[in-house]
C-alpha positions in Angstrom: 99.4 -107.3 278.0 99.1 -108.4 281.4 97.8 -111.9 282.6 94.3 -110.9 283.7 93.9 -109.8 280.3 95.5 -112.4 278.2 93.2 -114.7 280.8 90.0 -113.1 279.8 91.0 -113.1 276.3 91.4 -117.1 276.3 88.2 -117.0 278.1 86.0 -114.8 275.5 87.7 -116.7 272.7 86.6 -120.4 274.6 83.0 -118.7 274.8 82.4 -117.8 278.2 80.9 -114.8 277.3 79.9 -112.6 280.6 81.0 -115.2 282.6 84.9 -114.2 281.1 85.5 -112.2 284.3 84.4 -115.2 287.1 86.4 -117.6 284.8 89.5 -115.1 285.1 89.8 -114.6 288.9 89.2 -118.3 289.3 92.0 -119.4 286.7 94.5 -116.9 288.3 93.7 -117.7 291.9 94.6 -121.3 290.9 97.4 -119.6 289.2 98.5 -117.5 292.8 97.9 -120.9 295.0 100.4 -122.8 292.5 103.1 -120.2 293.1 102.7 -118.0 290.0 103.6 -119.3 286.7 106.7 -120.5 287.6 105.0 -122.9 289.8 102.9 -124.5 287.6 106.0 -125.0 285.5 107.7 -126.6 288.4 104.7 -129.0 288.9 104.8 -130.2 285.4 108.7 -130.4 285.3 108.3 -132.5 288.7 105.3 -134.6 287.0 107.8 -135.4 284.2 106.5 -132.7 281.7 109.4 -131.1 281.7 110.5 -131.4 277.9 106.8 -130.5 277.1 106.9 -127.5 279.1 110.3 -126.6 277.2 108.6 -127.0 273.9 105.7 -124.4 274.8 107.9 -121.9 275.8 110.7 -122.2 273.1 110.9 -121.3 269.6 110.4 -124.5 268.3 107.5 -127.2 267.4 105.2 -127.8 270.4 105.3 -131.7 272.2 102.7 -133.4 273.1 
């Protein structure tokens, strides 16, 4: 699955209904101006996130 559609998944799920598509291309142009995903990881490591961040994308229990 790419990340359009795992975007308008979230966004159908959240109840955004026909607006799914608007609330995609805004999330991934916020996405693209951050740098890609990678990015916004950056910015939360910088922010001091960064063991957060880790928890999301390991195998483990997520932090808050």
């Amino acid at each position: 699955m790419d990340m359009m559609s795992l975007i308008g998944k979230f966004a159908g799920a959240a109840g955004a209904g026909g607006g799914a598509g608007a609330i995609t291309e805004q999330v991934m142009g916020l996405v693209t101006q951050s740098g890609g995903v990678q990015g916004i990881i950056s910015k939360f490591e910088q922010n001091g996130f960064g063991e957060q961040v880790k928890s999301w994308l390991g195998d483990g229990p997520n932090q808050k």
